[in-house]
Biopython code that builds the backbone (N, CA, C, O; Angstrom):
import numpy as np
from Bio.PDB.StructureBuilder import StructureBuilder

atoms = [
    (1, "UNK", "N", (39.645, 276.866, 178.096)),
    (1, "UNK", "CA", (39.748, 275.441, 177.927)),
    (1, "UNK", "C", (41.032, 275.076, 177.193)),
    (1, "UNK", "O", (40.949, 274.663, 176.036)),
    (2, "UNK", "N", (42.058, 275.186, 177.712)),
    (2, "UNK", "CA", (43.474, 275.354, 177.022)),
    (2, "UNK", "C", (43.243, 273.693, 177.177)),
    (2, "UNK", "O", (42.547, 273.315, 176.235)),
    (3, "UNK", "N", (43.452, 273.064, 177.685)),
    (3, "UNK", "CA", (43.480, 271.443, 177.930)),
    (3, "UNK", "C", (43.333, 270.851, 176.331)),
    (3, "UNK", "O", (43.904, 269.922, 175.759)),
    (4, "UNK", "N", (42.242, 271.881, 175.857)),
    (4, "UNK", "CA", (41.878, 271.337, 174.711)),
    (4, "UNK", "C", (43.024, 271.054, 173.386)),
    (4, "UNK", "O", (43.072, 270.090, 172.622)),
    (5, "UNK", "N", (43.840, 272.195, 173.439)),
    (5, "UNK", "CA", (44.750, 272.136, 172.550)),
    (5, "UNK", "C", (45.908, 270.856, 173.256)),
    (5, "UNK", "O", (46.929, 270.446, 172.704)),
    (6, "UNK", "N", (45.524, 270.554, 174.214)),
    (6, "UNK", "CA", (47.055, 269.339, 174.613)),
    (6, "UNK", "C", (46.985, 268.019, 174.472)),
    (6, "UNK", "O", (47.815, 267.136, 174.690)),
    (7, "UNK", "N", (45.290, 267.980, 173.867)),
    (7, "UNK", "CA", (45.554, 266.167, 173.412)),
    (7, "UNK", "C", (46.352, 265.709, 172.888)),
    (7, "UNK", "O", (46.630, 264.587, 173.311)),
    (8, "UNK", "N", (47.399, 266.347, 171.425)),
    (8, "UNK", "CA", (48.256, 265.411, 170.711)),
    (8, "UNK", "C", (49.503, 265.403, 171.854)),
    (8, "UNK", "O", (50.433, 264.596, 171.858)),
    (9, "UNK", "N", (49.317, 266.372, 172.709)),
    (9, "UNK", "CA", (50.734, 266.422, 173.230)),
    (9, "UNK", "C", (50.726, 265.368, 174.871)),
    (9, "UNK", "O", (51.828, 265.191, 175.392)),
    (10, "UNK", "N", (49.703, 264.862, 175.435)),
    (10, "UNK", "CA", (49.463, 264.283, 176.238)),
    (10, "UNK", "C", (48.854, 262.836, 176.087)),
    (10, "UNK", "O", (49.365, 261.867, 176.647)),
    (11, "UNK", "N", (47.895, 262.764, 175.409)),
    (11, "UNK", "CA", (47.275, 261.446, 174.558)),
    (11, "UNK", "C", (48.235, 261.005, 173.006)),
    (11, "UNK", "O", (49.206, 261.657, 172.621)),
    (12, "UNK", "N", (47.655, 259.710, 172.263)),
    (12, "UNK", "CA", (48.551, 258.867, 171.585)),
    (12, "UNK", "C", (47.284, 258.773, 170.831)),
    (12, "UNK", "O", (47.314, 258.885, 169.606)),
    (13, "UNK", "N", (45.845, 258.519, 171.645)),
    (13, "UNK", "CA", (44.916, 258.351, 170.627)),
    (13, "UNK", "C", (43.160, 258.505, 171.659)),
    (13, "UNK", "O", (42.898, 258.144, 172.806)),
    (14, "UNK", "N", (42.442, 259.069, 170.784)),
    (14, "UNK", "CA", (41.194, 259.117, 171.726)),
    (14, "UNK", "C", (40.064, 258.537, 170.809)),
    (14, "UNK", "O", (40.006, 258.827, 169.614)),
    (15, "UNK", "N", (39.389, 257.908, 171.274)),
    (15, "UNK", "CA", (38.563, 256.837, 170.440)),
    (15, "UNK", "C", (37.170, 256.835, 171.539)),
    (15, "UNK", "O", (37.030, 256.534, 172.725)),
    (16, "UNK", "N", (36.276, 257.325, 170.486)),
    (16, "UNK", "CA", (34.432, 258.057, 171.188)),
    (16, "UNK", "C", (33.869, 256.583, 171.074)),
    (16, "UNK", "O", (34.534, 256.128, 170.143)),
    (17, "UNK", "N", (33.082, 255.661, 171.468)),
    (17, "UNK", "CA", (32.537, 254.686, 171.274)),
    (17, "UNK", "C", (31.041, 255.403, 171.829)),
    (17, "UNK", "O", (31.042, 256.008, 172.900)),
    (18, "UNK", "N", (29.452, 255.244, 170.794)),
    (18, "UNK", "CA", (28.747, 255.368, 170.723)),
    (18, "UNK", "C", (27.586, 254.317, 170.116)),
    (18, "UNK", "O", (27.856, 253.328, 169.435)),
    (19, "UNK", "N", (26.334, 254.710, 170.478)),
    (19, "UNK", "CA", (24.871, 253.856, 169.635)),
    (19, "UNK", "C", (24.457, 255.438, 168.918)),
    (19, "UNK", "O", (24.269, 256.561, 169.385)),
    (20, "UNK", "N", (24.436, 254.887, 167.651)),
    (20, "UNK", "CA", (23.560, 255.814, 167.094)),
    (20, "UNK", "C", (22.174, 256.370, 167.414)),
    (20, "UNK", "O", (21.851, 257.531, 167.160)),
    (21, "UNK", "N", (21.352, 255.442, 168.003)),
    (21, "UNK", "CA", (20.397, 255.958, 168.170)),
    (21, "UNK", "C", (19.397, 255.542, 169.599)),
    (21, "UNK", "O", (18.183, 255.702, 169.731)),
    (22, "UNK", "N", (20.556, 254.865, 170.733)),
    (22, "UNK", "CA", (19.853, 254.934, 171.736)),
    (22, "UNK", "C", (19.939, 256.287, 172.790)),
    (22, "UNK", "O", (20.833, 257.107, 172.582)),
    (23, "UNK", "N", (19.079, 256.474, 173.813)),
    (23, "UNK", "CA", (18.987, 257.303, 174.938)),
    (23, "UNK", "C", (19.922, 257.550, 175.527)),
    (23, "UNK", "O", (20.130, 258.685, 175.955)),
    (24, "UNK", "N", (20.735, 256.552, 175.705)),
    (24, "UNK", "CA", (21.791, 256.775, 176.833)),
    (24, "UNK", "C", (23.070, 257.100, 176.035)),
    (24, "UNK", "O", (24.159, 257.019, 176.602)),
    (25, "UNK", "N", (22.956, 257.558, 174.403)),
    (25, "UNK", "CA", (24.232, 257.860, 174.096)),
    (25, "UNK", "C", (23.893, 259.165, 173.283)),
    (25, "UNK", "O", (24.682, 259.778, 172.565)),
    (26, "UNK", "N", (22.975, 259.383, 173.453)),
    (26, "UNK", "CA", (22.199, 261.027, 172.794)),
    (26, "UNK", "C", (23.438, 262.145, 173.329)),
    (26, "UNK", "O", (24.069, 262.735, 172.452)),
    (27, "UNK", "N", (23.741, 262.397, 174.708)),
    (27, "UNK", "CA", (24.680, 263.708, 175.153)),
    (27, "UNK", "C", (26.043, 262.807, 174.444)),
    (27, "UNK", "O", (26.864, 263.590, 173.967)),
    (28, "UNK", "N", (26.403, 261.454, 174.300)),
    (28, "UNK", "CA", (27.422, 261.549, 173.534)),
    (28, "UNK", "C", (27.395, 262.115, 172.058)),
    (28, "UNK", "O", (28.227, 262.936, 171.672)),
    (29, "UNK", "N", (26.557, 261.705, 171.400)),
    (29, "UNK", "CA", (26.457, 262.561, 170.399)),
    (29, "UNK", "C", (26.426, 263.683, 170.299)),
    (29, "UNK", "O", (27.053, 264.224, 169.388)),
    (30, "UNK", "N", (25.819, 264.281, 171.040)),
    (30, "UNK", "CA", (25.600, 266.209, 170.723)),
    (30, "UNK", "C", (27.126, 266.402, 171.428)),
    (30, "UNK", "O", (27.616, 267.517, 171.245)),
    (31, "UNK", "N", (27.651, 265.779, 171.938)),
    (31, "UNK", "CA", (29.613, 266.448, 172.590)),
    (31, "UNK", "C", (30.083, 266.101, 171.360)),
    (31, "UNK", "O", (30.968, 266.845, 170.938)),
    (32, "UNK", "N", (29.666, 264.938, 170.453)),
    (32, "UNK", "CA", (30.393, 265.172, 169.340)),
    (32, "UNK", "C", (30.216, 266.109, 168.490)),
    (32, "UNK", "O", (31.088, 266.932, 168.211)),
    (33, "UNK", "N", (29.071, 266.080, 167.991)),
    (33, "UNK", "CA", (28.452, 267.093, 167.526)),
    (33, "UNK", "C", (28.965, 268.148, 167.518)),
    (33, "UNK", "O", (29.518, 268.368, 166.440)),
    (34, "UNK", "N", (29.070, 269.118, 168.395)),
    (34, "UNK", "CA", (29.527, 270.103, 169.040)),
    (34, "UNK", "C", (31.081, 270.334, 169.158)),
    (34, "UNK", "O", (31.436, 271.226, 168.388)),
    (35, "UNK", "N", (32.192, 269.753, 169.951)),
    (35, "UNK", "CA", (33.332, 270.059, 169.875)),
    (35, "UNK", "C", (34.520, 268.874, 168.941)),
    (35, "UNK", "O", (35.729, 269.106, 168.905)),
    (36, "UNK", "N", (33.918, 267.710, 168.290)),
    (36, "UNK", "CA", (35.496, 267.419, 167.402)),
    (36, "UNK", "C", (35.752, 268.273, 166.098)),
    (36, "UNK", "O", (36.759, 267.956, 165.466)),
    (37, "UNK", "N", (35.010, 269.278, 165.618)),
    (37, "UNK", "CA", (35.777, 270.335, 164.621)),
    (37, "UNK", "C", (36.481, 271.423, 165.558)),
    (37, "UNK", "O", (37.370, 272.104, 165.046)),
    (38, "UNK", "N", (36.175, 271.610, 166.763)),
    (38, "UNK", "CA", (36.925, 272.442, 167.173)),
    (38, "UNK", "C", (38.773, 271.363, 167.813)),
    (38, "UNK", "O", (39.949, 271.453, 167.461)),
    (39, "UNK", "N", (37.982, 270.433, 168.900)),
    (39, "UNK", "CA", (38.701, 269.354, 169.214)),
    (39, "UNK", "C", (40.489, 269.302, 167.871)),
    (39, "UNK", "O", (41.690, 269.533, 168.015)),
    (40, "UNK", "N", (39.280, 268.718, 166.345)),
    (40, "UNK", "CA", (40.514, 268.860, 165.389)),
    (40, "UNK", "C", (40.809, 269.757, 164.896)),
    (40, "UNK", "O", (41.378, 269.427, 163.855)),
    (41, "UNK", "N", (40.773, 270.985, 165.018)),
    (41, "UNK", "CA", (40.935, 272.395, 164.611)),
    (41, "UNK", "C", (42.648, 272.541, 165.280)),
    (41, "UNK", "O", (43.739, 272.766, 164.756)),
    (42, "UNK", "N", (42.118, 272.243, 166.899)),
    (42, "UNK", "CA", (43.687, 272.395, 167.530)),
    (42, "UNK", "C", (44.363, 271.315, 167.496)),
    (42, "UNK", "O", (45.516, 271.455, 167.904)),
    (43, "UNK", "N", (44.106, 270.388, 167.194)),
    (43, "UNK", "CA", (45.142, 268.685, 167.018)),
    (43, "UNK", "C", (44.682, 268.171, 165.789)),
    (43, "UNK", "O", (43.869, 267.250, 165.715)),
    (44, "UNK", "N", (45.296, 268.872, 164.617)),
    (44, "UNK", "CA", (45.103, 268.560, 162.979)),
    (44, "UNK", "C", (45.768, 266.971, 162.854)),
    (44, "UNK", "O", (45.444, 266.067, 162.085)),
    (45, "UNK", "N", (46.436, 266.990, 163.527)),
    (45, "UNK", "CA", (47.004, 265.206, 163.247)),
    (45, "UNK", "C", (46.851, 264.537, 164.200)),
    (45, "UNK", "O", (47.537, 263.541, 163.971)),
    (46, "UNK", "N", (46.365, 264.416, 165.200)),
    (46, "UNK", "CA", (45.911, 263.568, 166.589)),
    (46, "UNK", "C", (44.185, 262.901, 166.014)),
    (46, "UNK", "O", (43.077, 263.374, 165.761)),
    (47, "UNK", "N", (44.762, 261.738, 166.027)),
    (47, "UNK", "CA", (43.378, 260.879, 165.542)),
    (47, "UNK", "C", (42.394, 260.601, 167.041)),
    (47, "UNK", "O", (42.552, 260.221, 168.201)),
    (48, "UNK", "N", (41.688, 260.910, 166.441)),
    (48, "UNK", "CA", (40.115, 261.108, 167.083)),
    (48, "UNK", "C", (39.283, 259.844, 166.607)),
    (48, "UNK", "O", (38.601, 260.206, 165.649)),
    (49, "UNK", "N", (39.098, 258.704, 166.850)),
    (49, "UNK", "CA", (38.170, 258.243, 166.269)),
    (49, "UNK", "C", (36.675, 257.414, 166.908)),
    (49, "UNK", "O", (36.572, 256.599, 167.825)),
    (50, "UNK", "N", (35.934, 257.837, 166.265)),
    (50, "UNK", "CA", (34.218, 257.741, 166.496)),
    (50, "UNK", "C", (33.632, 256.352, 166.081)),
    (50, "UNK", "O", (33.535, 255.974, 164.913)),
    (51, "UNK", "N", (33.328, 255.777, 166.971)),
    (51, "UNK", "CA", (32.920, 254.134, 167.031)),
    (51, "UNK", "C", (31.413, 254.403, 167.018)),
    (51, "UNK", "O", (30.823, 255.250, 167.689)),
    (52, "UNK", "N", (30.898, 253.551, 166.154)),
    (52, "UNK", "CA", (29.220, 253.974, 165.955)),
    (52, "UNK", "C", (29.014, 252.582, 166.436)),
    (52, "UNK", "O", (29.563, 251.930, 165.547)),
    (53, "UNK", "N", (28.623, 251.861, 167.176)),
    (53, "UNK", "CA", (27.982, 250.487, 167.310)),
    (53, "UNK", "C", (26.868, 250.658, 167.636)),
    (53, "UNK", "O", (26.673, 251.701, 168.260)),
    (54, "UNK", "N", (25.455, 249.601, 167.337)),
    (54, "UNK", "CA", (24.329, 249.325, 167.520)),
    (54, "UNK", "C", (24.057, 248.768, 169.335)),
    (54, "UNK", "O", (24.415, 247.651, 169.711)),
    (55, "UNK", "N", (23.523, 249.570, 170.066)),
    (55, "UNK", "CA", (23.258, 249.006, 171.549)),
    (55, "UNK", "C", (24.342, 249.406, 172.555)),
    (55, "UNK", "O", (24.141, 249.327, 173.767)),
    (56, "UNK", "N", (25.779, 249.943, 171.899)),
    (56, "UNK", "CA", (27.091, 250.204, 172.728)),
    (56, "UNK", "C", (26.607, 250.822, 173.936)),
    (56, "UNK", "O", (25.515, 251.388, 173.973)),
    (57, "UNK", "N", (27.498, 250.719, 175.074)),
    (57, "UNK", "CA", (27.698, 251.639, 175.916)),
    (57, "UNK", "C", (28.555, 252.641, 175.779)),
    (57, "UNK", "O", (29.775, 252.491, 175.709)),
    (58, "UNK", "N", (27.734, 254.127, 175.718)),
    (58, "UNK", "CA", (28.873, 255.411, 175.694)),
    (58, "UNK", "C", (29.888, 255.574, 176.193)),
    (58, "UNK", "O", (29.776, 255.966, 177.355)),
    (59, "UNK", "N", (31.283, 255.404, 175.710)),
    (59, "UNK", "CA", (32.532, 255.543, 176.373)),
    (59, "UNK", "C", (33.662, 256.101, 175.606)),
    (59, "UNK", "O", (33.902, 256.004, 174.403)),
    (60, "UNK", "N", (34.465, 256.853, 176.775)),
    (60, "UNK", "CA", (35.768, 257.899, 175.837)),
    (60, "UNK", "C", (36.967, 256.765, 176.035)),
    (60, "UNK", "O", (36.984, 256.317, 177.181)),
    (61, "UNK", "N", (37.755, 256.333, 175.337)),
    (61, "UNK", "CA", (38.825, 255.953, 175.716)),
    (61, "UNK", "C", (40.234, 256.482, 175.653)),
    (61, "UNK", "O", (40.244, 256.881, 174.489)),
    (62, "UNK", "N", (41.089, 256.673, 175.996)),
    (62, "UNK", "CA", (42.414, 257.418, 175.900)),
    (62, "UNK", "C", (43.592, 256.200, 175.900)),
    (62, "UNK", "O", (43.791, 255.198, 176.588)),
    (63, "UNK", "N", (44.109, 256.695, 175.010)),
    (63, "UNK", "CA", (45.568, 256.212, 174.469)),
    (63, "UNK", "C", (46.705, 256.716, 174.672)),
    (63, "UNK", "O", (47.157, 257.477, 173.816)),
    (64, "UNK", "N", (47.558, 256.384, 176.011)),
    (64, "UNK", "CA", (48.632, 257.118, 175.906)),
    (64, "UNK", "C", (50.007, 256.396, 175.745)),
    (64, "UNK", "O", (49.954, 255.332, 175.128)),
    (65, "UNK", "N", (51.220, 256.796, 176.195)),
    (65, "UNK", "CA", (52.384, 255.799, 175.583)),
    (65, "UNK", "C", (52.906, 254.380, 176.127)),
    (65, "UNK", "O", (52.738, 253.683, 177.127)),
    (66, "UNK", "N", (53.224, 254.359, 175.600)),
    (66, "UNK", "CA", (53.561, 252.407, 175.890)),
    (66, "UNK", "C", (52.501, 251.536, 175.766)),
    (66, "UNK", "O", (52.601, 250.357, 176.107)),
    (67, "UNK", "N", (51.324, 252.093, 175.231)),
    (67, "UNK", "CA", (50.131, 251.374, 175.351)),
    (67, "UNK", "C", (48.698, 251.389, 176.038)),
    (67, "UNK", "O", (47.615, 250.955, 175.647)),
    (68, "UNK", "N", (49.092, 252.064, 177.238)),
    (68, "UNK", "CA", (48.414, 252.048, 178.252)),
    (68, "UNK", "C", (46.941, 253.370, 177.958)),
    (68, "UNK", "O", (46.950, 254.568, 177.673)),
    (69, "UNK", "N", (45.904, 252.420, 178.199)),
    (69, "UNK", "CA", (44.805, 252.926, 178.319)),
    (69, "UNK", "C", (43.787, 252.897, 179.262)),
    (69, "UNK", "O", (43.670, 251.979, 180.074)),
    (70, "UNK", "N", (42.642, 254.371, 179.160)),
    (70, "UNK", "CA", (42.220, 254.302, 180.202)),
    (70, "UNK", "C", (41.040, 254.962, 179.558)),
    (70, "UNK", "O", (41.051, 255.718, 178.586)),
    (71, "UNK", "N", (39.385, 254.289, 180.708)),
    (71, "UNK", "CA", (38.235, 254.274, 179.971)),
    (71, "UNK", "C", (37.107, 255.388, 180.893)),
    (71, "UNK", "O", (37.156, 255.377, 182.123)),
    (72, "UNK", "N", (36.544, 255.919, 180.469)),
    (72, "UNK", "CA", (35.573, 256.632, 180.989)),
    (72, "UNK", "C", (34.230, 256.586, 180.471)),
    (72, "UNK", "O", (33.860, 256.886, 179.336)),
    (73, "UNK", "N", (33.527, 256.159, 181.475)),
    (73, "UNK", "CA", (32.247, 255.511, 181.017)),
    (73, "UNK", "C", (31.197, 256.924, 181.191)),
    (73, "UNK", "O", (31.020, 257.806, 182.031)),
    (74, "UNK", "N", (30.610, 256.511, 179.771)),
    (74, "UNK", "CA", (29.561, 258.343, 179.642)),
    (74, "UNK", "C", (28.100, 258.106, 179.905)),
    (74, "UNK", "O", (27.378, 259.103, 179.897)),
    (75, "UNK", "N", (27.447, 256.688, 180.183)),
    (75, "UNK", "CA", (26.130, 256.592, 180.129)),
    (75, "UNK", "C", (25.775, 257.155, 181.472)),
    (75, "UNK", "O", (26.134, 256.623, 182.522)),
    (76, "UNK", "N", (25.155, 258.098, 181.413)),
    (76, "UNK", "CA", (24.018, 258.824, 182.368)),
    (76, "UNK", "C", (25.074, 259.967, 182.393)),
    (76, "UNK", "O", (25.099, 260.274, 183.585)),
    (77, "UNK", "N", (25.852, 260.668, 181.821)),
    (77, "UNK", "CA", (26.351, 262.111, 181.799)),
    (77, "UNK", "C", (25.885, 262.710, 181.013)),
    (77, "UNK", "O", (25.180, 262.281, 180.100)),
    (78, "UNK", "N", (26.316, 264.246, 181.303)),
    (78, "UNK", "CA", (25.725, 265.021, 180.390)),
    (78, "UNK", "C", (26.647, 265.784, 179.259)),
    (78, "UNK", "O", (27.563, 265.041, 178.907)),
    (79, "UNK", "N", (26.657, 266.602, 178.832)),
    (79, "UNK", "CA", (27.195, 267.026, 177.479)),
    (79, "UNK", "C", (28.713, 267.639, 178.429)),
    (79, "UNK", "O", (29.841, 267.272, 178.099)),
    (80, "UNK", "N", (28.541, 268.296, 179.235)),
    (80, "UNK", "CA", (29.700, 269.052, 180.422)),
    (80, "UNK", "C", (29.965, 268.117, 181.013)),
    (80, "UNK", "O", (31.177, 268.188, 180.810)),
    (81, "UNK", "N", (29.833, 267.065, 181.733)),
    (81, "UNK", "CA", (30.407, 265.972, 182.723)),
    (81, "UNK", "C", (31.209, 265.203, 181.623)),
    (81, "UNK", "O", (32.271, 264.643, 181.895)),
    (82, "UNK", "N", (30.658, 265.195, 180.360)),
    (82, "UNK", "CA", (31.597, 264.913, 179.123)),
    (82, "UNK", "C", (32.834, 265.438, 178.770)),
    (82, "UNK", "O", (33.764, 264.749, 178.350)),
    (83, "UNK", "N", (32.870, 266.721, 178.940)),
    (83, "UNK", "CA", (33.878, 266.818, 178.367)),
    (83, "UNK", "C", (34.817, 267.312, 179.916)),
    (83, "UNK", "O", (35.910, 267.811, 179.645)),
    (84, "UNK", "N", (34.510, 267.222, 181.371)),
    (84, "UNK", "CA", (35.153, 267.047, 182.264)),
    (84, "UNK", "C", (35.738, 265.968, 182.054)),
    (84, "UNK", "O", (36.945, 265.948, 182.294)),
    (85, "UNK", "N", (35.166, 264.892, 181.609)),
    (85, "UNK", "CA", (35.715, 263.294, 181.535)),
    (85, "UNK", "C", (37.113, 263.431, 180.894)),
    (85, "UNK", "O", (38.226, 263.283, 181.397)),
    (86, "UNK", "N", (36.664, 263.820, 179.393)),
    (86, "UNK", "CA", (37.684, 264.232, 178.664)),
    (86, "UNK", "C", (39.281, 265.030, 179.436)),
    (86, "UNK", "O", (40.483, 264.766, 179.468)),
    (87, "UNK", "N", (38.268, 266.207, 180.017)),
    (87, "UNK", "CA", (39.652, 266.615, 180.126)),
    (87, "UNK", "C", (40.437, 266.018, 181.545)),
    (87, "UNK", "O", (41.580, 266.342, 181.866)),
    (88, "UNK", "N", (39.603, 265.122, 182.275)),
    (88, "UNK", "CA", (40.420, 264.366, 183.272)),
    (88, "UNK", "C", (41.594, 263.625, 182.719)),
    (88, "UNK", "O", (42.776, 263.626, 183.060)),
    (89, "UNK", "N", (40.881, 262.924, 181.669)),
    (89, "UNK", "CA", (41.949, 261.888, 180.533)),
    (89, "UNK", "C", (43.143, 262.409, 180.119)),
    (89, "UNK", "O", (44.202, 261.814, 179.919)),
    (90, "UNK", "N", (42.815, 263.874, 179.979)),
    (90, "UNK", "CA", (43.810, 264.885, 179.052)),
    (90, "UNK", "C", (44.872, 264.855, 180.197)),
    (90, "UNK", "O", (45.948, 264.312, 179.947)),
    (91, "UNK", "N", (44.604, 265.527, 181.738)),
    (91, "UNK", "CA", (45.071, 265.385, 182.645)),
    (91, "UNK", "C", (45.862, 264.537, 183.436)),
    (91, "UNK", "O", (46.590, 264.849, 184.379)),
    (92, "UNK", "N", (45.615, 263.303, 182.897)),
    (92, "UNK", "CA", (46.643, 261.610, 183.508)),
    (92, "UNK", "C", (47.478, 262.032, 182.427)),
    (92, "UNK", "O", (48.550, 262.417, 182.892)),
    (93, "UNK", "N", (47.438, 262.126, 181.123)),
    (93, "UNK", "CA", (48.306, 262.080, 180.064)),
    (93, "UNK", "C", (49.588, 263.190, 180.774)),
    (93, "UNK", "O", (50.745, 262.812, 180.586)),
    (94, "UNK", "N", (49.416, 264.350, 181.464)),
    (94, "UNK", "CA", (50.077, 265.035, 181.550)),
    (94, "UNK", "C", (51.069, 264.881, 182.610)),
    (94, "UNK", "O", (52.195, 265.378, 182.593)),
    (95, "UNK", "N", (50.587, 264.183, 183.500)),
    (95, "UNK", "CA", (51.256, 263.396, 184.344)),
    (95, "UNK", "C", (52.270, 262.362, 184.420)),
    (95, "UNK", "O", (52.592, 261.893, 185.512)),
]
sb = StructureBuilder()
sb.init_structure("model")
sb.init_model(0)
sb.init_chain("A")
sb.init_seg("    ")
for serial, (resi, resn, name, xyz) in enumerate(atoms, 1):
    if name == "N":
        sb.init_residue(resn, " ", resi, " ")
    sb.init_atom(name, np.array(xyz, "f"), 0.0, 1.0, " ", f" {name:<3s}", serial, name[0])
structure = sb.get_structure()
């Protein structure tokens, strides 16, 4: 999963938008759960940031240069279609 180490170098900014405690954002949580210590392990200065809202719809967003962003919607994926999402995102950046 080399992709993983190329967020700071492809993305500008990645921002998790989640519900704490509904159904449809449970596999977002456990992807967090699970890979942003590794995620910031390899991108020590690439901000990551985790949106907790009440009722949200699960979504990754990506930040890349000049502004331009792009959204991937997570409700009804699973913990792996997650982080495919991800690394699709990682993938436009590289482009």
């Amino acid at each position: 999963m080399a992709w993983r180490g190329q967020l700071s170098k492809n993305l500008k900014e990645l921002r998790i938008l989640l519900c704490q405690t509904s159904p449809s954002s449970a596999p977002a949580r456990a992807f967090v759960e699970k890979t942003y210590k590794e995620l910031k392990t390899l991108n020590p200065k690439f901000p990551i940031l985790i949106r907790e809202c009440s009722g949200v719809e699960p979504q990754l967003w990506a930040r890349y240069d000049m502004g331009i962003e792009r959204v991937a919607r997570l409700e009804g994926l699973s913990e792996a279609q997650i982080s495919k999402a991800l690394e699709d995102l990682v993938k436009v950046g590289a482009s």
